[in-house]
C-alpha positions in Angstrom: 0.4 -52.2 4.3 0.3 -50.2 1.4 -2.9 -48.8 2.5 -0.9 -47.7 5.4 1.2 -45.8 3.6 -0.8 -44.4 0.2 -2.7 -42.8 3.5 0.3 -41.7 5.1 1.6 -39.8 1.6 -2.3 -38.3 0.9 -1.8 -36.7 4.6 1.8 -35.8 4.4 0.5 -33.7 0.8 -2.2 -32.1 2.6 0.1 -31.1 5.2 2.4 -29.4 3.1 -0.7 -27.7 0.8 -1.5 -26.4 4.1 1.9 -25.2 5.2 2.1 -23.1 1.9 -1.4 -21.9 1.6 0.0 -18.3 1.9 1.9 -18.7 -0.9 -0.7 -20.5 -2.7 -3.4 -17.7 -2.5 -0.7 -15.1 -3.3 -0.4 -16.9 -6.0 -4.0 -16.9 -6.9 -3.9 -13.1 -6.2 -1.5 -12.3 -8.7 0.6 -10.6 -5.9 4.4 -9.2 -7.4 6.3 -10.2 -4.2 5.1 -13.8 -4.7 8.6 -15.0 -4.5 9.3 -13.1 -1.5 5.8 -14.6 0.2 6.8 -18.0 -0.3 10.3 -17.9 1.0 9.2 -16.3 4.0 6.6 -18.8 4.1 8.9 -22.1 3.8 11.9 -20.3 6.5 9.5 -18.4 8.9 6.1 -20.6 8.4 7.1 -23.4 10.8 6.2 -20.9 13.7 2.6 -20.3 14.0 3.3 -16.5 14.2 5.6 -16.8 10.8 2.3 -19.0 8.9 -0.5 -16.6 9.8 2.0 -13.5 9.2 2.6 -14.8 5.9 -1.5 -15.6 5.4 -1.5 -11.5 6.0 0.6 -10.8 3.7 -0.6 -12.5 1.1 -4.1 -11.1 1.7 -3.0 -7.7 1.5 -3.3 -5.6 -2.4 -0.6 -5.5 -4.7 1.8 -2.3 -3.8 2.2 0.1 -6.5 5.3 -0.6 -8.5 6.2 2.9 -8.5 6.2 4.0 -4.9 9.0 6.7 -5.5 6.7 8.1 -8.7 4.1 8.5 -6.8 5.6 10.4 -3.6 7.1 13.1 -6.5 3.5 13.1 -7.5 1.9 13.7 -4.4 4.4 16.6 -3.2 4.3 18.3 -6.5 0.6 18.3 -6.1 1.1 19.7 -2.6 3.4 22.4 -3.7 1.2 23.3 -6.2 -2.1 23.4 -3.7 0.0 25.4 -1.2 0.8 27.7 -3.7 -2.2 28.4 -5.0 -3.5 28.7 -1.8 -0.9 31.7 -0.9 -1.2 33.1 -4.2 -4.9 33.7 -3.4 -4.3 35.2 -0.1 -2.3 37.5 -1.6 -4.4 38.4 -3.8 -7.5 39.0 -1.8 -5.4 41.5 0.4 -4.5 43.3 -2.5 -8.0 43.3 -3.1 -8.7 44.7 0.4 -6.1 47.0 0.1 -7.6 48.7 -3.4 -10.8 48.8 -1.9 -10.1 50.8 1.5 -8.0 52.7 -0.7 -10.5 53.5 -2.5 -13.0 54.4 0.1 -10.6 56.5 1.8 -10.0 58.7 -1.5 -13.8 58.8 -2.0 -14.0 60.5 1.5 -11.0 62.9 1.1 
């Protein structure tokens, strides 16, 4: 009988390793919404959908702590391309300009 039931215990624990796996290996993975993981993980888990959504998520790379950072980044970069892009057209058709100014003075 106690058999019975050190077997019953060993499954019960391997149930419930299994149950928070996702929140296991996002431990493992260092991930910085761990907390978040694993409570979605114990409310949402018991549904099949809920357990392998969670096993996505904690698959998935760490997101970059400074999301707004690097969206100012990114569109000052993009301001800056753009206007360096008009500010070379510009310049070429001034360039085109002096130069059919040029050869229309030549021919007068």
């Amino acid at each position: 009988m106690a058999s019975h039931s050190i077997f019953e215990m060993l499954v019960l624990l391997i149930a419930v390793m299994v149950y928070f796996l996702p929140a296991m290996i996002a431990d493992r993975r260092k991930r910085h919404d761990l907390l978040i993981i694993a409570l979605f993980n114990a409310v949402v888990g018991w549904t099949v959908l809920g357990w392998f959504l969670a096993l996505f998520w904690s698959m998935q790379p760490n997101p970059p702590r400074d999301i707004g950072d690097n969206v100012k980044e990114k569109k000052k970069i993009i301001g800056m391309q753009l206007f360096s892009r008009r500010l070379d057209a510009r310049a070429q058709a001034r360039q085109s300009r002096n130069a059919e100014r040029d050869a229309s003075s030549k021919r007068s």
